[in-house]
MMTF fields as JSON, N, C-alpha, C and O atoms, coordinates in Angstrom:
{
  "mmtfVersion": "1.0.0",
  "mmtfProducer": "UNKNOWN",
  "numBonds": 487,
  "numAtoms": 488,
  "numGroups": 122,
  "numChains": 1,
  "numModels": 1,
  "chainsPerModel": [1],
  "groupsPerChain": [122],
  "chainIdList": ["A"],
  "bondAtomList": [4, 2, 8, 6, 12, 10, 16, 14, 20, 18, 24, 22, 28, 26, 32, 30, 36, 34, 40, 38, 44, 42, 48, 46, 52, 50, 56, 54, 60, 58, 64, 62, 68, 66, 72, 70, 76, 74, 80, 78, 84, 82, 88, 86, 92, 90, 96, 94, 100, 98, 104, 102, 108, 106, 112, 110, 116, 114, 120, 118, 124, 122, 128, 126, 132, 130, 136, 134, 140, 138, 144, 142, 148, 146, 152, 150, 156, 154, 160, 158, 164, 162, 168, 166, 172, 170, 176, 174, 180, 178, 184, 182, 188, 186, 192, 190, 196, 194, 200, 198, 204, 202, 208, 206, 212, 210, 216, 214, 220, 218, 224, 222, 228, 226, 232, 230, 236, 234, 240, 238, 244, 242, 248, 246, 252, 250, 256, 254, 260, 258, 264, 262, 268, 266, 272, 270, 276, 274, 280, 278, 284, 282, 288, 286, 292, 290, 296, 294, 300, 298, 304, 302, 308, 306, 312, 310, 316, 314, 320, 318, 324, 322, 328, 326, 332, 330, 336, 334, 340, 338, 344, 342, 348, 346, 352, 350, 356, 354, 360, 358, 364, 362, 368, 366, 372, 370, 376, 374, 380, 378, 384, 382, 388, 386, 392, 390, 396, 394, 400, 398, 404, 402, 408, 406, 412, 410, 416, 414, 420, 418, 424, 422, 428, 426, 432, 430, 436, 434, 440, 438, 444, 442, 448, 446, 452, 450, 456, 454, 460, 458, 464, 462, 468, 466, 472, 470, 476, 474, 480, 478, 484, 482],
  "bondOrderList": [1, 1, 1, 1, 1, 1, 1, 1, 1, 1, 1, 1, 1, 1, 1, 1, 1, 1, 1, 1, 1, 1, 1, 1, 1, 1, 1, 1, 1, 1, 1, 1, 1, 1, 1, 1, 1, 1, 1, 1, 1, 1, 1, 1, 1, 1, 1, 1, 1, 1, 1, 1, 1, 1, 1, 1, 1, 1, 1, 1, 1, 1, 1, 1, 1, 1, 1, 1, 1, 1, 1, 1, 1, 1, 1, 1, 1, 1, 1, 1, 1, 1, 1, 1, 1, 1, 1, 1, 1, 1, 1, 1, 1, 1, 1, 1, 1, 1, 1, 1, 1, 1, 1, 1, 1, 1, 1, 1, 1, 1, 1, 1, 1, 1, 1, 1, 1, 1, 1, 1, 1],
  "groupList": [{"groupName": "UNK", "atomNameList": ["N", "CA", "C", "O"], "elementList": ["N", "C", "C", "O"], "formalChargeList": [0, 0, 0, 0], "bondAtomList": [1, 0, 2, 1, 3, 2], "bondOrderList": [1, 1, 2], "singleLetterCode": "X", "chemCompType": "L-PEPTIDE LINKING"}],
  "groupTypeList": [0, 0, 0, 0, 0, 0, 0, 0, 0, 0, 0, 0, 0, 0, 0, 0, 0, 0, 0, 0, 0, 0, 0, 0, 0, 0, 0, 0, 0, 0, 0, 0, 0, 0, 0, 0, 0, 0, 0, 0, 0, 0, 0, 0, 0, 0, 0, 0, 0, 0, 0, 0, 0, 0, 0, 0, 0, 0, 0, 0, 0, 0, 0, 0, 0, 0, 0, 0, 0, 0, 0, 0, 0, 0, 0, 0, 0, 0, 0, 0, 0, 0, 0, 0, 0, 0, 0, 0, 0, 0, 0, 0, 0, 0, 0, 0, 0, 0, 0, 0, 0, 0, 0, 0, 0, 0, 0, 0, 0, 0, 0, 0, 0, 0, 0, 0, 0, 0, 0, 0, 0, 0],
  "groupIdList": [1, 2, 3, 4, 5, 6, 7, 8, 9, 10, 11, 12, 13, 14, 15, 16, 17, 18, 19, 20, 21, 22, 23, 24, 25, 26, 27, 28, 29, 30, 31, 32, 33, 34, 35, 36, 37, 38, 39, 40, 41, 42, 43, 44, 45, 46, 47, 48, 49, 50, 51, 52, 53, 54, 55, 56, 57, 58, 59, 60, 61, 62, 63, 64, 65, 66, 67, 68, 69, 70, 71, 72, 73, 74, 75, 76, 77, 78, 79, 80, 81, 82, 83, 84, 85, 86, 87, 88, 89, 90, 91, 92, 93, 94, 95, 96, 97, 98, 99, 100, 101, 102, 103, 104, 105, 106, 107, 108, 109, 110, 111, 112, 113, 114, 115, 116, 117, 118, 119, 120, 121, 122],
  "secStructList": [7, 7, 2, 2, 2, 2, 2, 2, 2, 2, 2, 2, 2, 2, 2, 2, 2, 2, 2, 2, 2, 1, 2, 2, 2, 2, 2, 6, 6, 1, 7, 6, 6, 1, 7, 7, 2, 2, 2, 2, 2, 2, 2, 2, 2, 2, 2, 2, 2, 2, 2, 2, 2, 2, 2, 2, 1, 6, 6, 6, 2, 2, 2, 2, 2, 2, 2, 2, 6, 2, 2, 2, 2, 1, 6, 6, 2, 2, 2, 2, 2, 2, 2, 2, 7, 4, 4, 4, 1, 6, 6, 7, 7, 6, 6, 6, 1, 7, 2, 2, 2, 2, 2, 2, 2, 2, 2, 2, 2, 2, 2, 2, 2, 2, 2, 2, 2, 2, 2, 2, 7, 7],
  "xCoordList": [11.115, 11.841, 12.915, 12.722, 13.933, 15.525, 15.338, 14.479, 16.138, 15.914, 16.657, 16.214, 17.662, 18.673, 17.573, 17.761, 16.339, 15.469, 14.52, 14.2, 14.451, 13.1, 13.831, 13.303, 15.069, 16.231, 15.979, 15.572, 16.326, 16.483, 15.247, 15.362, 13.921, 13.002, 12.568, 12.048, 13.011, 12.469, 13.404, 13.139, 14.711, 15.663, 15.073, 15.078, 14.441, 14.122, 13.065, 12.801, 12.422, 11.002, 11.043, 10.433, 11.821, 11.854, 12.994, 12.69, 13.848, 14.326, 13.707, 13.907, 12.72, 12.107, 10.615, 9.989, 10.116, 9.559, 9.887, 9.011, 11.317, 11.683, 11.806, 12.283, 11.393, 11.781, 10.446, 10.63, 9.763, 8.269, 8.105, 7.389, 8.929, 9.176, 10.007, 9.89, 10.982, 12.163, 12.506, 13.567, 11.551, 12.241, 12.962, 13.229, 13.356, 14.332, 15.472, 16.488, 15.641, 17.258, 17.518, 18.659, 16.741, 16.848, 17.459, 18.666, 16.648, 16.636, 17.813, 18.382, 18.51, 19.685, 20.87, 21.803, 21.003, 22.017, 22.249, 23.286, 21.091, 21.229, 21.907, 21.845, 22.595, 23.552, 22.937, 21.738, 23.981, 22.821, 22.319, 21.216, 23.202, 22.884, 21.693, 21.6, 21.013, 19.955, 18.636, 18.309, 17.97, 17.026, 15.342, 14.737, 15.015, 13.619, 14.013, 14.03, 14.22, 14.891, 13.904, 14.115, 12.998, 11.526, 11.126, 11.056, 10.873, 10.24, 10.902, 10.417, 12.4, 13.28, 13.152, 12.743, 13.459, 13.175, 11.767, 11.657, 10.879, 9.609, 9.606, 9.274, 10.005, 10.224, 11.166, 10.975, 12.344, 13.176, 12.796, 13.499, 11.689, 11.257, 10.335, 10.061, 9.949, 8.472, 8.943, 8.368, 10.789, 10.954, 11.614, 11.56, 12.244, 12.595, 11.841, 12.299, 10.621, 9.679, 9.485, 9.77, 9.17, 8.722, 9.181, 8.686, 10.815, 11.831, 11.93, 12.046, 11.864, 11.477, 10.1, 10.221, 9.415, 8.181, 8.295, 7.717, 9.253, 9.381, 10.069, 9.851, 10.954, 11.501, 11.125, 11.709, 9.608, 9.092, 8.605, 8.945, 7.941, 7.069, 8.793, 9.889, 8.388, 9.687, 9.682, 10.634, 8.688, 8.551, 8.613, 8.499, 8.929, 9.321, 10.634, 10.889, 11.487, 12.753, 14.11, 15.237, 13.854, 14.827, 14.617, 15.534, 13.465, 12.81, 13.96, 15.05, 13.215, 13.818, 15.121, 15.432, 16.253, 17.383, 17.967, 18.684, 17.438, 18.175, 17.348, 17.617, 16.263, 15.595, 16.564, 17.024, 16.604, 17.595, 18.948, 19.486, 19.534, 21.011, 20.875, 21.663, 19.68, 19.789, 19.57, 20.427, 18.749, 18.27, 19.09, 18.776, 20.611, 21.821, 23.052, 24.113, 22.588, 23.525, 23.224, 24.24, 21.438, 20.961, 21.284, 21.581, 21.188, 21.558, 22.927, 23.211, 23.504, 25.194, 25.888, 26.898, 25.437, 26.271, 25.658, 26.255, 24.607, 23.991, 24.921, 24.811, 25.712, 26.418, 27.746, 28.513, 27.922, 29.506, 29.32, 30.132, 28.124, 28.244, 28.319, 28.911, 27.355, 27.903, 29.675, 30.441, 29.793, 31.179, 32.048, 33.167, 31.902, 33.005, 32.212, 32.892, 31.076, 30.888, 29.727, 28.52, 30.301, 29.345, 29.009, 27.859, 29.752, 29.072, 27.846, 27.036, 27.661, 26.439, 24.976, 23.883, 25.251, 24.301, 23.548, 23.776, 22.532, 21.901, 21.642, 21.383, 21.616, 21.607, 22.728, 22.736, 23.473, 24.559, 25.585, 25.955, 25.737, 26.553, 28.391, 28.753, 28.923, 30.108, 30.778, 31.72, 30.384, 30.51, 29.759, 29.712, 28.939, 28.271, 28.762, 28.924, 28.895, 29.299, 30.217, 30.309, 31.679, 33.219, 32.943, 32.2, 33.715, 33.517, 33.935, 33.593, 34.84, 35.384, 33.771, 33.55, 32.943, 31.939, 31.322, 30.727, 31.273, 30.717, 31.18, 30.538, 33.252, 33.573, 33.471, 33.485, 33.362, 33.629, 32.044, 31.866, 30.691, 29.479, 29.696, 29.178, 30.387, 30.341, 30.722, 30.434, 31.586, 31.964, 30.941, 30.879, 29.989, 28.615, 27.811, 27.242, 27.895, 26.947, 27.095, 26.107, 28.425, 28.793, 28.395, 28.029, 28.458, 28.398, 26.75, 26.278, 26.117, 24.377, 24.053, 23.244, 24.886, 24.919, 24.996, 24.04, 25.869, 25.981, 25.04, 24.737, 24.595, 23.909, 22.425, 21.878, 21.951, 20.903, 21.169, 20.214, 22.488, 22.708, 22.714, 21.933, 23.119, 22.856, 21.467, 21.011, 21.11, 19.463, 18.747, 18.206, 18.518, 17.609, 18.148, 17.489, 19.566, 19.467, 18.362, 17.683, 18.146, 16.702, 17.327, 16.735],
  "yCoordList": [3.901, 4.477, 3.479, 2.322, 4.046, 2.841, 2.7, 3.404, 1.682, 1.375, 2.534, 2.692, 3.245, 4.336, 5.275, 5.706, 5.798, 6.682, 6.271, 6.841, 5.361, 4.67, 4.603, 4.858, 4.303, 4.218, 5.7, 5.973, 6.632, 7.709, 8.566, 9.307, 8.611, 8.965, 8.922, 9.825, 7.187, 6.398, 6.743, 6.567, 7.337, 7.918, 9.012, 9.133, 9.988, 11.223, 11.286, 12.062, 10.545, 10.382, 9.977, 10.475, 9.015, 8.227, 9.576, 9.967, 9.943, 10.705, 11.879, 12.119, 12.785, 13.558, 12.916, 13.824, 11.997, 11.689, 11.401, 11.532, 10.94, 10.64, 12.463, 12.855, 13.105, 14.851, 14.675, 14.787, 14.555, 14.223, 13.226, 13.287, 12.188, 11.066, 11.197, 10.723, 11.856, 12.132, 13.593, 13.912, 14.44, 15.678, 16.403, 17.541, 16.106, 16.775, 15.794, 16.295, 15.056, 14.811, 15.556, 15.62, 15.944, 17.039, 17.633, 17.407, 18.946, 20.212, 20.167, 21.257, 19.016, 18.675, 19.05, 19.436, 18.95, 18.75, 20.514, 20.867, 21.364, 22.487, 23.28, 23.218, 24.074, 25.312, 26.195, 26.452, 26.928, 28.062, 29.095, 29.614, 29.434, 30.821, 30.214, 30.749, 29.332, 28.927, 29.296, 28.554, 30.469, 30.454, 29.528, 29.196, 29.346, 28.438, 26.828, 26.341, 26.505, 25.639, 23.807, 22.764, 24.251, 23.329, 23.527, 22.56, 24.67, 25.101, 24.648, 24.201, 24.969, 24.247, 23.105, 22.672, 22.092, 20.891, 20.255, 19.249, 21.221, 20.974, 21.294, 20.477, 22.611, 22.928, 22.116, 21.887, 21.553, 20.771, 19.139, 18.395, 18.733, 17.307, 17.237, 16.264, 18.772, 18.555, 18.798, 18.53, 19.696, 19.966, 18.511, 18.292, 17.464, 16.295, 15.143, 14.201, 15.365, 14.662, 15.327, 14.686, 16.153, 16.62, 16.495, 16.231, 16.901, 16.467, 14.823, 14.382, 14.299, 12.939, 12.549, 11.851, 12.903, 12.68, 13.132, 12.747, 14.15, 15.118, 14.004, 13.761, 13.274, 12.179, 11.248, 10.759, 10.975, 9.979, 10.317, 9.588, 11.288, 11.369, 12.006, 12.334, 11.947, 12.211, 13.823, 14.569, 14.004, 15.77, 16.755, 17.935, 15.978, 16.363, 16.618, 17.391, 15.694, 14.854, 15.916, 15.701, 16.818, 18.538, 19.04, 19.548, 19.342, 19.96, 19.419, 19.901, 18.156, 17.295, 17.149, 16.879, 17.388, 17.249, 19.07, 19.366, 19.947, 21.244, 21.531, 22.674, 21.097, 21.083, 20.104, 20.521, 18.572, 18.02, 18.315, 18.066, 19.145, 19.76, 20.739, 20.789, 21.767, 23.214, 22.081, 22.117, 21.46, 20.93, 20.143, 19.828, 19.87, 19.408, 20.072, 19.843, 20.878, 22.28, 22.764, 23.154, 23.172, 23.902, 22.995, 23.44, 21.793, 21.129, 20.847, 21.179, 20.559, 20.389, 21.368, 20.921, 22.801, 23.521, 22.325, 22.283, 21.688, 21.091, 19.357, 18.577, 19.383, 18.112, 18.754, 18.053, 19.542, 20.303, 20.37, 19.909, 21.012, 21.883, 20.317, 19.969, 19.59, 18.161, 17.937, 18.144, 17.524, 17.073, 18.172, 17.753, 19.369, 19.9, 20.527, 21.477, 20.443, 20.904, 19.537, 19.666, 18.627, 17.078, 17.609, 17.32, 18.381, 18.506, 19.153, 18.976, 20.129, 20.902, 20.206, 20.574, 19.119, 18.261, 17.378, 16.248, 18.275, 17.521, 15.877, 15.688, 14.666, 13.711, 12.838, 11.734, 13.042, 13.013, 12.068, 12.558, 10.446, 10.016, 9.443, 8.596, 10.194, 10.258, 8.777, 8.27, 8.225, 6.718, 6.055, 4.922, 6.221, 5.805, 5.65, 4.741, 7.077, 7.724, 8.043, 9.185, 7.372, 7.729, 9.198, 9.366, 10.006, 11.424, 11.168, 11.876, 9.879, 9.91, 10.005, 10.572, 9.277, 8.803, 10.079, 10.066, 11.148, 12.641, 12.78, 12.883, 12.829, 13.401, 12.579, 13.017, 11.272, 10.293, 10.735, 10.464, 11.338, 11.802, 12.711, 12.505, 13.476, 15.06, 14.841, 15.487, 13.454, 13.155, 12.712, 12.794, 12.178, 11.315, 12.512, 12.297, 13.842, 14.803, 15.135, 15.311, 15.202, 15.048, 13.675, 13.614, 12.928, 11.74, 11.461, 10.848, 11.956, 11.892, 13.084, 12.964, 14.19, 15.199, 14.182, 13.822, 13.862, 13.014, 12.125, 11.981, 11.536, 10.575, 11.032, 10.387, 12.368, 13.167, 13.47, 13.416, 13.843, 14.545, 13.047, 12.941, 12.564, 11.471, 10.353, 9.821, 10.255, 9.322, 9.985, 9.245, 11.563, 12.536, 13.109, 13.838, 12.696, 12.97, 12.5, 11.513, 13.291, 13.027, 12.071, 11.524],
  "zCoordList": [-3.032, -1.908, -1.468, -1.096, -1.56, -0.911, 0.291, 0.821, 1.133, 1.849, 2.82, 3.958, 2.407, 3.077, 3.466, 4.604, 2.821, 2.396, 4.117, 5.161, 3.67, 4.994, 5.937, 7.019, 5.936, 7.401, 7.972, 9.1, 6.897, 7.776, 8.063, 9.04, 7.305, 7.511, 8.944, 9.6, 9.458, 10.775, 11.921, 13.11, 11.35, 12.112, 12.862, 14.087, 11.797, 12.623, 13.211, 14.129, 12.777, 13.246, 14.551, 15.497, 14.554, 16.17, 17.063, 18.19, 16.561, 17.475, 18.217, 19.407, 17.17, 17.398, 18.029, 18.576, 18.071, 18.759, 20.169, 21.024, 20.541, 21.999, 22.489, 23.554, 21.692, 22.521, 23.116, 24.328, 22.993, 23.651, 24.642, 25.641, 24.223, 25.824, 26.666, 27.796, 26.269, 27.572, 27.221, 26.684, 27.555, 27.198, 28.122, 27.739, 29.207, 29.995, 29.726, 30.207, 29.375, 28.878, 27.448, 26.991, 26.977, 25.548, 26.212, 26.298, 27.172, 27.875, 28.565, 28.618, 29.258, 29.845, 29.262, 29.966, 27.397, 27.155, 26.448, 25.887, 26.646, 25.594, 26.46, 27.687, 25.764, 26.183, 27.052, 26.937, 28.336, 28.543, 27.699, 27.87, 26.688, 26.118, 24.989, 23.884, 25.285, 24.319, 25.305, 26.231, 24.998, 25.768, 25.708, 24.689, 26.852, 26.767, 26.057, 24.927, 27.052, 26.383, 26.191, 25.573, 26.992, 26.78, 25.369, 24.611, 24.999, 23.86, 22.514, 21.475, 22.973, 21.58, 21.505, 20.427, 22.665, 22.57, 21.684, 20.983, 22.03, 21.313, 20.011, 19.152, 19.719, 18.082, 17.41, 16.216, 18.099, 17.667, 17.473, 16.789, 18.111, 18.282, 16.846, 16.143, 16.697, 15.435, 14.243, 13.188, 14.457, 13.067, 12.627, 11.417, 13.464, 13.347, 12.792, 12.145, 13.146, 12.975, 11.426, 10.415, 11.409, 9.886, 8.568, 7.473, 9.24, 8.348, 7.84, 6.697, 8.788, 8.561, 7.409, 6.402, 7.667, 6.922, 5.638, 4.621, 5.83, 3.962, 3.279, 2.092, 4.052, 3.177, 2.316, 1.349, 2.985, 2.138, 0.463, -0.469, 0.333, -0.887, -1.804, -1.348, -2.828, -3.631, -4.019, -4.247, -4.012, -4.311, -3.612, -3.941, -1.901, -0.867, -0.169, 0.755, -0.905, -0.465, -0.86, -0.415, -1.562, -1.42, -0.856, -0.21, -0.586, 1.007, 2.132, 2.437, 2.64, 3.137, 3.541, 4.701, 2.235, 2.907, 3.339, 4.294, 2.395, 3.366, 4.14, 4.51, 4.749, 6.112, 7.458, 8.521, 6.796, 7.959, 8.447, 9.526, 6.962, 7.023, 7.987, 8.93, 7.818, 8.736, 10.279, 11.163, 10.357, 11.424, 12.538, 13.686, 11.568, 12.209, 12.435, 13.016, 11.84, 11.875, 12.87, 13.446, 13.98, 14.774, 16.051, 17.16, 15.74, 17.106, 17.352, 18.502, 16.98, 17.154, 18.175, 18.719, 18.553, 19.725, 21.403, 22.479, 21.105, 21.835, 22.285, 23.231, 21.145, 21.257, 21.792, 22.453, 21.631, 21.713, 23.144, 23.946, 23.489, 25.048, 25.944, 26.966, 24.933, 26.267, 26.497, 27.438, 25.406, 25.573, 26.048, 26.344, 26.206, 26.813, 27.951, 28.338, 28.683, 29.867, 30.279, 30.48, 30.31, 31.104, 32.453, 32.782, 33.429, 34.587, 34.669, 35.579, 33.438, 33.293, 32.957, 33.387, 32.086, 32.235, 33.167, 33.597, 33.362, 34.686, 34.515, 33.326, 35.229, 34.718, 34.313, 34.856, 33.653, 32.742, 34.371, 35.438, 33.757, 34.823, 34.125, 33.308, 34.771, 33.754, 34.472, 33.862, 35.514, 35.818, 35.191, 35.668, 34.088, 33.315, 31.723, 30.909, 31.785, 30.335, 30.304, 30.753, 29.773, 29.549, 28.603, 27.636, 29.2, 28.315, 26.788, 25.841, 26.721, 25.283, 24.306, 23.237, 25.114, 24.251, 23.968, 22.89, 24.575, 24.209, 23.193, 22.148, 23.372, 22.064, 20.864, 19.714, 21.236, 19.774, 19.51, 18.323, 20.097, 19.448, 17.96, 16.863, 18.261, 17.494, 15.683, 14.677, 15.973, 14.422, 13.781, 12.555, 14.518, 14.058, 13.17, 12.1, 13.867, 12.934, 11.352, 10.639, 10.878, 9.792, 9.133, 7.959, 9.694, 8.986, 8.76, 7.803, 9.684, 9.501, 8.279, 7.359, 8.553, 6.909, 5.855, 5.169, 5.796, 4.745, 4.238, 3.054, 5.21, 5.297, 4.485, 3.59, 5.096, 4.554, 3.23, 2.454, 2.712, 1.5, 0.576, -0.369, 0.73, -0.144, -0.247, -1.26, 0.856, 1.072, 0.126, -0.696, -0.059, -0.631, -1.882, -2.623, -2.12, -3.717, -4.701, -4.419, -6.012, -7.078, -7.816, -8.746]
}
């Protein structure tokens, strides 16, 4: 297993694990037209976690990456709605957080695609 492989395994793992430690800053950032939005956070914390774990074993690791692809594909209206509606985010201190930093977020999702599509090539 490369070391890119274990990077990102621990990536999702830990992210989807913080949906379970701070889950109202999840719930904070999702759109309204996303309904129940506890629940996604939760389905979204376990499919993170899972996805993560598919990474490790090698017979897993195609799984793995069009599971993390759909899985970054499903969250991304969630990065969008920050950066273009920050007041909606409860929490969210924009004397804190320069809005640039919302938008300089959104390029990061592609680049974590990537990141998936290549860690999990056979």
């Amino acid at each position: 297993m490369s070391s890119s492989q274990k990077a990102l395994a621990g990536f999702f793992g830990f992210v989807g694990t913080m949906h379970f430690v701070t889950p109202r800053s999840f719930e904070a950032i999702m759109p309204p037209w996303v309904p129940h939005h506890r629940e996604a956070v939760i389905v979204s914390g376990i499919a993170e976690i899972a996805g993560g774990a598919a990474v490790f074993p090698p017979r897993t690791r195609r799984f793995a990456r069009w599971w993390l692809l759909a899985l970054l594909v499903a969250v991304f209206p969630a990065n969008v709605h920050m950066a273009v509606n920050p007041d909606q985010v409860k929490g969210l201190d924009l004397d804190q957080v320069p809005r640039w930093a919302l938008w300089a977020r959104l390029p990061l999702q592609p680049l974590a695609m990537i990141w998936v599509w290549r860690a999990t090539r056979p």
